[in-house]
N, C-alpha and C positions, 0 to 999 in steps of 0.2 A: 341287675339280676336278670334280668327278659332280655339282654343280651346273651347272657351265658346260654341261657333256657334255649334260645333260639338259635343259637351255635352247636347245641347238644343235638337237639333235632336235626339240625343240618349235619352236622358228622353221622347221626344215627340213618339219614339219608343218604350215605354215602360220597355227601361233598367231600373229596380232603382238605381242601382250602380253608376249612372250617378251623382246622384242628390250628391252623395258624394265625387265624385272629380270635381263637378262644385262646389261647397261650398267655400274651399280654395280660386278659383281663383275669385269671387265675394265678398265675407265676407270684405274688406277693404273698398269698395267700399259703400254697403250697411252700415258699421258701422259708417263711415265718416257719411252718410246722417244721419242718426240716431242719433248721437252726434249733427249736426247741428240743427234738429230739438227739439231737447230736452236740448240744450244750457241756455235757460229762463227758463223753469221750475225750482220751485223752488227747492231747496236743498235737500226736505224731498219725492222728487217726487217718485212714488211707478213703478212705466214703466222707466228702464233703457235702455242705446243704445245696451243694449246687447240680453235683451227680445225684445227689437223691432224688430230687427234684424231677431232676431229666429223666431219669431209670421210671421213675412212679406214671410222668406226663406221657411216657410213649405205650407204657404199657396201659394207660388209661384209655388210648385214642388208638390203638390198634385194632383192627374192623373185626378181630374174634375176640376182644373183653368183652365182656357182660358192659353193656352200653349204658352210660349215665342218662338218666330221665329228664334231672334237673339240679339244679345247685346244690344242694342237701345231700342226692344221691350222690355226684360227682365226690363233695369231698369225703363221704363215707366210705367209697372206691377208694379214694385215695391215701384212705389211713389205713384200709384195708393193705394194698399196696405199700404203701411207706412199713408196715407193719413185718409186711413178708419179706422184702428187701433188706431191711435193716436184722430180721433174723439171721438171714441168708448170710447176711456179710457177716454175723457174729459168729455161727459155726464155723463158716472159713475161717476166719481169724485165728478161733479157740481149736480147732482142727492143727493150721499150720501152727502155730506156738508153740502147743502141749503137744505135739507129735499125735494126735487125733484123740485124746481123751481131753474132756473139760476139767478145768478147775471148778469145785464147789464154792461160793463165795454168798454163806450166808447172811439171810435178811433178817433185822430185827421187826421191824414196821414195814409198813406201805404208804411210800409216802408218791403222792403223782402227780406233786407239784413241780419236781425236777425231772430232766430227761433220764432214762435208765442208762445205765453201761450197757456191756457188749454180752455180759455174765446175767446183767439183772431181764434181759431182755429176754435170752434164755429162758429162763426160772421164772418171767412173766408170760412167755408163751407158752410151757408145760402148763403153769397152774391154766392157762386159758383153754385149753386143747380140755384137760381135766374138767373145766367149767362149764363146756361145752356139751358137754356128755351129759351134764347133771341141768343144764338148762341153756339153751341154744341164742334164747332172746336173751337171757341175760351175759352170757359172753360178749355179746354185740353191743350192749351199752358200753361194758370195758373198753372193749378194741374201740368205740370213735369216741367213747370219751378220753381213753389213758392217750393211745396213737393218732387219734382224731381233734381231739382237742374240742370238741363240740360241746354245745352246752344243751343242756337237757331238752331243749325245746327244737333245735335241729337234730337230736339224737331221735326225736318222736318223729319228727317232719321225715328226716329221713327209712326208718323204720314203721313208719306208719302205727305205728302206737301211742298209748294216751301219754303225756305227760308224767302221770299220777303212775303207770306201770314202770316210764323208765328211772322216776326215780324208786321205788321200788325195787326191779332189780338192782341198781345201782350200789342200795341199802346193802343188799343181800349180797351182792358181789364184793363190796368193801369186807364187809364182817366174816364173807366167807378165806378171800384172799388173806388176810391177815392170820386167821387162825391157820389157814397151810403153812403160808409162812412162818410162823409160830413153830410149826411143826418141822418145817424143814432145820431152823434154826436150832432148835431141840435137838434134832438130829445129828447134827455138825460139832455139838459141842462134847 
């Protein structure tokens, strides 16, 4: 970890050399996530966990991103990142397909044990975008817990909040998400 920390610093210094022996000791880390979220996709999916990966790493280490501090930060960026990417590639997707309008493809539950589709990702970026409006901290536990995979005590480390608040928001974001959901599904039938 004081490897990373002090490769961050040095990129954040402007070494670039940096950016290529911090690679190695992240790349397992970042691929795992990338493989989880790209698990559901289907078979013929065109974004693999290895471009994700890549797309996420360069935009993490380019000298105008918001510069990671330390490990925690770094992979918060990086769900941050994985998060934006993976929308990106959904609207193209649902763009090119449907001739530019989406298909609706309602949710009964929220479940954030599996990686989302290319539709659910959608419909979990609105409700987030919506959630964010209503509470900005508690978006941010969704986004590195759902796209981050973080567990509540680097979701504090990296947000700088207590423990006892992110799960808290977390509370509030599960029961809030579900009842939209609820609502979208309502909607669809």
């Amino acid at each position: 970890m004081a490897d990373v920390t002090r490769l961050l610093d040095d990129l954040a210094q402007g070494r670039p050399q940096a950016s290529d022996e911090l690679f190695p000791l992240v790349y397992e880390q970042l691929r795992h996530l990338a493989t989880v979220y790209l698990r559901t996709e289907r078979p013929d999916h065109t974004l693999q966990p290895t471009a994700l990966v890549h797309e996420a790493y360069i935009k993490l280490v380019e000298p105008a991103a918001d510069q990671p501090r330390n490990r925690a930060h770094f992979q918060a960026l990086a769900s941050q990142i994985m998060r934006n990417l993976l929308v990106d590639h959904a609207r193209k997707h649902n763009s090119q397909k449907r001739g530019g309008s989406f298909q609706r493809v309602p949710l009964t539950n929220l479940d954030l044990s599996d990686a989302p589709t290319s539709a659910e990702v959608l419909d979990i970026d609105r409700l987030l975008t919506q959630l964010a409006e209503l509470s900005a901290s508690t978006a941010r536990v969704v986004e590195l817990k759902f796209f981050g995979g973080l567990t509540n005590e680097a979701i504090a480390t990296a947000t700088g909040a207590s423990i006892s608040s992110v799960e808290r928001d977390w509370r509030f974001a599960r029961a809030w998400l579900t009842d939209q959901l609820r609502k979208t599904s309502a909607g669809n039938a």
